[in-house]
C-alpha positions in Angstrom: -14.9 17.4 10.0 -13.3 13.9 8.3 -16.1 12.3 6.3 -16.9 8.6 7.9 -16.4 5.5 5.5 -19.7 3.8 5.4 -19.9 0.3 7.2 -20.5 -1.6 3.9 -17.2 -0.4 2.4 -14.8 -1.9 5.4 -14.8 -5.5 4.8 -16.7 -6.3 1.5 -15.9 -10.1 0.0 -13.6 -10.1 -2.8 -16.0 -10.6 -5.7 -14.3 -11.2 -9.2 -15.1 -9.3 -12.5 -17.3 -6.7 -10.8 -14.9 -3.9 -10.6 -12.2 -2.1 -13.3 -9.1 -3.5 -12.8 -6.0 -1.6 -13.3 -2.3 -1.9 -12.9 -1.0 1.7 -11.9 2.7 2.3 -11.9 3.3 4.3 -8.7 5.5 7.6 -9.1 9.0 7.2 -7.4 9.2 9.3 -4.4 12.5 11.8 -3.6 15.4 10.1 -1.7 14.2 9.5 1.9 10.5 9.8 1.2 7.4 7.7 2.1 5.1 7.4 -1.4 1.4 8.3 -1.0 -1.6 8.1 -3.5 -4.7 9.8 -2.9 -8.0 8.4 -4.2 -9.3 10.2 -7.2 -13.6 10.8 -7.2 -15.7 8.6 -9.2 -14.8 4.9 -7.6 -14.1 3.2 -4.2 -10.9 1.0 -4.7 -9.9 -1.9 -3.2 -6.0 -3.2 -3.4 -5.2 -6.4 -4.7 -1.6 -5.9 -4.7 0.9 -3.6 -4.1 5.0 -4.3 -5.1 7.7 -1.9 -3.7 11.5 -2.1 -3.4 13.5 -0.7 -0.8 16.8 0.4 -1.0 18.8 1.1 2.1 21.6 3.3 2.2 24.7 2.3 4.3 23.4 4.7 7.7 23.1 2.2 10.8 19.3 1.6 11.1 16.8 -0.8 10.9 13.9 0.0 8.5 10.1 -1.6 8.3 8.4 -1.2 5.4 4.5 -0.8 6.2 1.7 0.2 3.7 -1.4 2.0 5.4 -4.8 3.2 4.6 -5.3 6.9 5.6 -8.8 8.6 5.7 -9.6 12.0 4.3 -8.0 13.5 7.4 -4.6 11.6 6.7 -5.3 9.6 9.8 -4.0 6.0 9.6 -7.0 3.4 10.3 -5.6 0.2 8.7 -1.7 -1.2 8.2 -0.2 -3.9 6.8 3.2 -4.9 7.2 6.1 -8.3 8.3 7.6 -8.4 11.6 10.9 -8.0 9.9 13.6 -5.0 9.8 16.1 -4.3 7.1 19.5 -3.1 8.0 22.0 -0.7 6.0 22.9 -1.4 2.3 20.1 -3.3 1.6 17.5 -4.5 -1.0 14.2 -6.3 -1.1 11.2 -6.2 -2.6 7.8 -6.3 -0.8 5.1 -8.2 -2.4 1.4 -7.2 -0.9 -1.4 -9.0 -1.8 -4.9 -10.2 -0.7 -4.7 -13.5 -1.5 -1.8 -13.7 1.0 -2.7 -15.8 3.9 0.7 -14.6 6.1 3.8 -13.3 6.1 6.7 -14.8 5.0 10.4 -13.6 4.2 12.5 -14.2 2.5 11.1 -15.8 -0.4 13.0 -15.1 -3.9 14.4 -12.0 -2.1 10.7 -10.6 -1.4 8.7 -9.9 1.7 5.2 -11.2 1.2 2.3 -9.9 3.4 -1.2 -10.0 3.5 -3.0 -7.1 2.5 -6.5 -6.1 4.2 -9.5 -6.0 1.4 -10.7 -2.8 2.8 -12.3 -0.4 0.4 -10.2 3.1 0.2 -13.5 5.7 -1.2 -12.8 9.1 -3.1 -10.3 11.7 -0.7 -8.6 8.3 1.4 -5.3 7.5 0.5 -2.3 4.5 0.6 1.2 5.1 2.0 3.8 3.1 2.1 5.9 4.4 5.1 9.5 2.9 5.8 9.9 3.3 9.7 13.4 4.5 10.5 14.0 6.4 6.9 16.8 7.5 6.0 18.4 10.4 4.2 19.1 8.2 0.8 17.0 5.9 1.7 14.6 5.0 -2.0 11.3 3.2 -2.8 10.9 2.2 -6.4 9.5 0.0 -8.8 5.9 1.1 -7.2 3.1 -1.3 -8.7 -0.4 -0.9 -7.6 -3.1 -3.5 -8.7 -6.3 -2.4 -7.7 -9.8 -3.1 -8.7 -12.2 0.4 -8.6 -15.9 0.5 -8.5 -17.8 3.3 -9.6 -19.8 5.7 -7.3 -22.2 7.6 -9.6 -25.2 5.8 -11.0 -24.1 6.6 -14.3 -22.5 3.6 -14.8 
């Protein structure tokens, strides 16, 4: 059975200097790959950004970049993403962020979106999924901002 996230952790306010803030440099996944991170015990995270490039190689298709939140089960509960496709031989960076009111594109060559201020607790993961991968399709330069919260009374 998936474990439930609690009410309190869906839609908290952003509150400053309460959490650990870390920036996390995101492994590169294989050629035609989405990258996933699962959520280590110990904290409830919430994103505060999350920068990604895309690469397209030169196969006809039009690719979407999303990010989504993913519970224990690897079910997908929350996205964020532009209403914007890229076509073959391609690059642009995608900028997430919470303090991103809407999307806009292109600014400086980057995709900005909005990213939700859900709380992602220990077992849920991110993925950022490009719809319509390809082969040699790549996702680099993976930079996670995030701001954790510890779960054990400990601290």
């Amino acid at each position: 059975m998936s474990a439930q996230l609690p009410t309190e952790y869906l839609m908290e306010p952003y509150t400053l200097g309460r959490g650990i803030r870390e920036l996390v440099k995101g492994d590169t996944p294989a050629a035609g790959a989405d990258f996933s991170l699962t959520m280590e015990g110990r904290y409830i995270t919430r994103l505060l950004s999350v920068h990604v490039r895309l690469v397209s190689d030169a196969t006809v298709a039009n690719r979407e970049v999303v990010l989504e939140y993913r519970n224990d089960a690897n079910l997908r509960y929350e996205l964020a993403g532009a209403p914007v496709t890229w076509p073959a031989s391609s690059t642009v960076d995608y900028e997430f962020n919470i303090h991103q009111g809407q999307a806009e594109w292109v600014v400086d060559s980057s995709v900005l979106v909005p990213l939700p201020r859900t709380f992602l607790p220990e077992g849920f993961n991110l993925r950022i999924h490009v719809v319509n991968i390809q082969a040699t399709d790549a996702l680099s330069a993976i930079r996670i901002y995030w701001e954790r919260y510890w779960t054990d009374q400990a601290h």
